[in-house]
Structures are given as C-alpha cells and as structure tokens.
N, C-alpha and C positions, 0 to 999 in steps of 0.2 A: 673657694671660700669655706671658710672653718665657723661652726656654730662656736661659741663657749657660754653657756649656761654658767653664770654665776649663783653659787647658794650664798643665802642668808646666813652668817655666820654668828654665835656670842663670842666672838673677840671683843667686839667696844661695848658688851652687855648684849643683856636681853633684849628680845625683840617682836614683836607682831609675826610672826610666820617662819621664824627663824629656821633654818635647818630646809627650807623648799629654794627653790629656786627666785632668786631676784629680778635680775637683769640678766638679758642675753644680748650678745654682740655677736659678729663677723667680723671674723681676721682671714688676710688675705693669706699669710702666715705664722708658724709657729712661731718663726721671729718677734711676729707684733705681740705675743702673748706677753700680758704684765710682767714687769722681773720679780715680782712678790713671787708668782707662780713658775716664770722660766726657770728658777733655782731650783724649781726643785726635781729638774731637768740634767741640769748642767752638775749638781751633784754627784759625790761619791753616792749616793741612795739607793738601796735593793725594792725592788717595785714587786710586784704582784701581776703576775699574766692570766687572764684567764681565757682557755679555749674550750669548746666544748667537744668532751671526753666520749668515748666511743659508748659508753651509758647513757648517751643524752642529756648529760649534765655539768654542766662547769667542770672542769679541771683546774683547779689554783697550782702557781708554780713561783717560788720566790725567784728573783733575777737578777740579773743586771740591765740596767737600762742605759742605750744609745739611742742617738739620733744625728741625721747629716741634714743639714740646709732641712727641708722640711718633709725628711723620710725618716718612720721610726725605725730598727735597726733591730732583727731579733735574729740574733747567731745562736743554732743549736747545732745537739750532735746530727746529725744523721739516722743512727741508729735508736732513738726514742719516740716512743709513743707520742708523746706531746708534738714530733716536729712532722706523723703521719696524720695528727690530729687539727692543726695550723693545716696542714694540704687538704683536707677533706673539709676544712671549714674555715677559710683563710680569713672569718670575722675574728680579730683577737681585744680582749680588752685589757687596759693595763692601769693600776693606781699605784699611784707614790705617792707615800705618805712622810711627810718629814718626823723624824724618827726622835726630833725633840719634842714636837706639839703636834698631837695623834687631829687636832682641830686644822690642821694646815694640810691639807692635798690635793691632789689633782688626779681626774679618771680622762686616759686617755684613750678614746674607739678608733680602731685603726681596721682596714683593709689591704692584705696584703695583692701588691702588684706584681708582684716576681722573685723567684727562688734564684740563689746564682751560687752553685755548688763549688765547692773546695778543689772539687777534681776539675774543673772545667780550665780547659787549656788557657784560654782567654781574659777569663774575670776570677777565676781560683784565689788567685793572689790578693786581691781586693777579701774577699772572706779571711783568712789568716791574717791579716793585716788589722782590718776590725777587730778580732779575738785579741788580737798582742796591745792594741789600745787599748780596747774596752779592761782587760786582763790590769793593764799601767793604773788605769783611773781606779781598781778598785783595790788592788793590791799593790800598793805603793812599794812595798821595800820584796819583791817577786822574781825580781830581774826584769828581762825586757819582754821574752815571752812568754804566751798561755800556758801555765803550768799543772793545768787539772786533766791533760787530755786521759782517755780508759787506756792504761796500758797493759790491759789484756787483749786488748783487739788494735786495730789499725784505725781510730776515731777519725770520723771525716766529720767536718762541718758543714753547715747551710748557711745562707745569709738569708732572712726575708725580709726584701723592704717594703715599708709601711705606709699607705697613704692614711693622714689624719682625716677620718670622717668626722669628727665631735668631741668636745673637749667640754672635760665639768671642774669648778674649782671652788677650793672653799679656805675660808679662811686666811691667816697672816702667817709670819714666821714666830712671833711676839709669843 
C-alpha cells in the first residue's frame, strides 16, 4: 500500500488551510493514482531527483522520468556521482511538475530494491532497452536509440528500480 497525501490546493480559489495537506488515501498501486496526477507520469516531463550528496545534503538532478507496472525507473551512467550516491543512500525523492501550471505536481518517495547493470549477461539488455524508450518519449524525432552516451569513455549504464514508499499531489492541469 501507497500513502498519497493530498494538498490543499487554489485551483477552485482560496481556502482555510490551503497549501497543507487535505486528505490522505491508500492505493494499492500507482495505477490506482487519479489520472489528474497519473499525467503527469506518463508525460514527455523532466522531473527533479533528489539524493543525498556526499555533503549530507540534497543533490538536485533534472531527469527523465520512467516507470513499469508499479516500479519507478532511474537509468544512469555508471560513472557519476549521483549513481554512487543512490548506492550509498538508495532513499531517492523525485517531483514533476507540469511545466504549464507550476500549481500542478506530484512528489514521489521511492526506495530502491535493486541495481541491474548494462554489463550483466542476463538482465543487461533490459537496461539499454529502457534507455532507447525512455530516450523515444523524450526525444521524439532522435532516432530509435540513446543518443547522449560520453563518447570519451565506454559509458555503461545502471537501471534502479524503485519501490513507491509515498506519494504527495497537488493541484489540477487547468
């Protein structure tokens, strides 16, 4: 089961307490999450990760944001800081904000359950695979595959998938 804390939003006006939390529910999945809010999911939309940085303090990272059935989906390189920093602190938090109404978003807590490397004989293919989706949804006219890899080095990828601890939402699309 999934909390979601609803906030009090001014989309239909002002209100008594607005901007705190209203109502909270349990969803059994991310599926069951309202489509006001699943959109802003299933979107082309660049999300915001934060992990915390080998300073003890948030790391912000703009992104792309995936998800499979009810795993959140964070492909990095290998080689960055942020993906030793997810290993040593697999709590990650992530907000999408829709990019027309800054009052429309969604913060999602996730805990990752497992790493499943690019090089790995068995599940490799499943990580490159993600990348070449993920890469389609947000760069439409790209080709078919990942086009950013470092081509100064041999860039490997991670896949880590994400169990939803907590979900916060606010706001309409309007």
């Amino acid at each position: 089961m999934v909390t979601v804390a609803k906030f009090l939003d001014v989309s239909e006006g002002l209100q008594a307490n607005q901007f705190s939390v209203g109502d909270r529910e349990q969803i059994s999945s991310i599926s069951d999450l309202d489509e006001t809010h699943k959109q802003l999911m299933d979107k082309p939309i660049a999300c915001v990760m934060a992990v915390m940085g080998g300073d003890g303090r948030p790391n912000l990272t703009p992104m792309w944001f995936d998800y499979e059935g009810d795993k959140v989906l964070i492909n990095a390189a290998a080689q960055r800081k942020k993906t030793q920093w997810i290993r040593e602190t697999p709590q990650v938090t992530i907000l999408i904000m829709n990019p027309e109404n800054m009052y429309h978003w969604m913060s999602i807590k996730v805990t990752v359950d497992r790493e499943i490397s690019e090089d790995d004989p068995d599940e490799g293919a499943q990580v490159t695979e993600q990348l070449n989706r993920i890469w389609r949804k947000y760069i439409t006219d790209g080709g078919d595959e990942y086009g950013l890899r470092d081509p100064s080095i041999n860039e490997r990828r991670v896949l880590f998938e994400c169990t939803v601890d907590k979900i916060a939402t606010f706001g309409v699309p309007g």
